[in-house]
VEXDREN-2710 file (C-alpha; in Angstrom, 1 decimal):
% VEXDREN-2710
k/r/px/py/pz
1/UNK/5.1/16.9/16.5
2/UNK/8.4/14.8/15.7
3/UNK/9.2/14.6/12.4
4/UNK/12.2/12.8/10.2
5/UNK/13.4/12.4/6.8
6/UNK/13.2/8.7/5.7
7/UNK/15.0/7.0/3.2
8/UNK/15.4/3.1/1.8
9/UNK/11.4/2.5/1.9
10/UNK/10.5/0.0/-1.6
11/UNK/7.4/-0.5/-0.4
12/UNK/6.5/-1.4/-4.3
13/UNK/3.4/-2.8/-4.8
14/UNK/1.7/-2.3/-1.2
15/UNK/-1.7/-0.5/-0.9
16/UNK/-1.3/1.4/-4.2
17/UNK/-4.7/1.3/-4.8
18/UNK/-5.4/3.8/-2.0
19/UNK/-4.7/5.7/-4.2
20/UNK/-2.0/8.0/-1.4
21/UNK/1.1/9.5/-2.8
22/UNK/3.3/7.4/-0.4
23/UNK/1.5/4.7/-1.9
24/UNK/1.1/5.8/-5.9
25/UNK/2.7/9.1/-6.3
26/UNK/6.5/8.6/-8.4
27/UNK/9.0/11.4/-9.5
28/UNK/11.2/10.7/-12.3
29/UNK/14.1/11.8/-10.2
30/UNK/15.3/8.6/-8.7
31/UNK/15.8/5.6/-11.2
32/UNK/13.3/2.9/-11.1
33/UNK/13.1/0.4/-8.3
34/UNK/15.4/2.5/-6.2
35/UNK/14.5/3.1/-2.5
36/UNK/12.4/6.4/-2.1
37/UNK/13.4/9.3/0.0
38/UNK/10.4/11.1/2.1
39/UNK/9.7/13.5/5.5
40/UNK/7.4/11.9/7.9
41/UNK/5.2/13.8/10.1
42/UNK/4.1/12.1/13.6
43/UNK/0.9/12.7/15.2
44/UNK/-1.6/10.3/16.7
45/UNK/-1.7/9.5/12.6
46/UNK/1.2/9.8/11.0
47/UNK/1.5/10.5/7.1
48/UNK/3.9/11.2/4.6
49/UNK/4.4/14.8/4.2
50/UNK/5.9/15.0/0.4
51/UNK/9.4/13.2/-0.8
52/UNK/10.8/12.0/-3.8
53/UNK/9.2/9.1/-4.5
54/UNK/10.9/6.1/-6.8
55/UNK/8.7/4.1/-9.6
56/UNK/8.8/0.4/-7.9
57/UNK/7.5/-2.5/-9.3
58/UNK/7.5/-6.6/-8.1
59/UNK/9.0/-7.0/-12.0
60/UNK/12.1/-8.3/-12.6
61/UNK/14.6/-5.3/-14.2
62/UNK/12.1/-2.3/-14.3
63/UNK/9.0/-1.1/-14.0
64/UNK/5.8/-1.0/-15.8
65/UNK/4.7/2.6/-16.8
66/UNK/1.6/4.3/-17.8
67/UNK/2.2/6.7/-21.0
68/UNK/0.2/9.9/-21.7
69/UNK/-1.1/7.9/-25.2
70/UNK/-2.5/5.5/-22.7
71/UNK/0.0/2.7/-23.8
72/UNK/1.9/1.0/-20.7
73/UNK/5.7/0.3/-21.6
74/UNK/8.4/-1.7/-19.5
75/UNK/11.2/0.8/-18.3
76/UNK/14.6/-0.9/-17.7
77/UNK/16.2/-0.2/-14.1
78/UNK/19.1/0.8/-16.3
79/UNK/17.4/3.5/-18.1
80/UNK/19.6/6.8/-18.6
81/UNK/19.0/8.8/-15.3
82/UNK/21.1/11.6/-16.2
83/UNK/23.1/13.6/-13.5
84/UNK/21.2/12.4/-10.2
85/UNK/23.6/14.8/-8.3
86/UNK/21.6/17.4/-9.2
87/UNK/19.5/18.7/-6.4
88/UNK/15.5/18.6/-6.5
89/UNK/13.2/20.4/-6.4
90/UNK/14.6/21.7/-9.7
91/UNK/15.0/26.3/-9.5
92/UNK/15.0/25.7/-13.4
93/UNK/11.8/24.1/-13.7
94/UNK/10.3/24.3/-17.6
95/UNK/13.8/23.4/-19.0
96/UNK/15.3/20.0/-20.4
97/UNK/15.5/17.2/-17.1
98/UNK/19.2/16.6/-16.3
99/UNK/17.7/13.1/-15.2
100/UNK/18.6/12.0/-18.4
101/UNK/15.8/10.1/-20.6
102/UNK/14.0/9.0/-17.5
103/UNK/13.8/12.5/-16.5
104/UNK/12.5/13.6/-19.6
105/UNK/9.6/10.8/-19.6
106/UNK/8.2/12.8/-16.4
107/UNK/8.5/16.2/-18.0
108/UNK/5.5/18.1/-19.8
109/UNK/7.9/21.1/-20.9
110/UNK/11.0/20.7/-21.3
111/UNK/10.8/20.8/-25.3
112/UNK/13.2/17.3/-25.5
113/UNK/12.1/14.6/-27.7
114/UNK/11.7/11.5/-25.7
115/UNK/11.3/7.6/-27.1
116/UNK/11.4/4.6/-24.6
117/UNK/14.4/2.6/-25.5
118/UNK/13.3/-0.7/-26.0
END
């Protein structure tokens, strides 16, 4: 079975009800409304085996986001990404996200304190 690793998709907004991580799943590694990076597996039905998957959104500037409190917030394209030269997966999992504040927003334990700027 061919397989490749594929980058520059922003297929934002297409199918996301399916409900597929190719289609819904995001990482809070790449900034927002970047293009995501993923392997694809060939077969008679291809899928998408695991990547890192951008938040993408048909908004002008950013992305709308779902918080834990249930609130949805606008995130800026331009929100602090950190260090994105750091590898993922991360071997330090648990700890503070070098992604900067974005990076934080997708961590449940890395014991920073987090506000969306506004």
């Amino acid at each position: 079975t061919p397989s490749l690793i594929y980058t520059g998709d922003t297929a934002r907004g297409y199918r996301a009800w399916e409900g597929k991580v190719f289609f819904a799943g995001v990482t809070t590694i790449l900034p927002p409304n970047q293009a995501s990076c993923f392997l694809f597996i060939g077969s008679s039905e291809p899928h998408w085996e695991g990547g890192i998957f951008s938040a993408g959104s048909l908004h002008t500037g950013g992305v709308q986001a779902g918080m834990a409190d249930g609130s949805v917030r606008f995130i800026s394209d331009n929100i602090d990404t950190g260090n994105l030269a750091v590898p993922a997966p991360l071997a330090t999992a648990g700890g503070p996200s070098p992604y900067g504040v974005w990076g934080a927003l997708g961590s449940k334990s890395g014991g920073e304190p987090v506000s969306v700027p506004d």
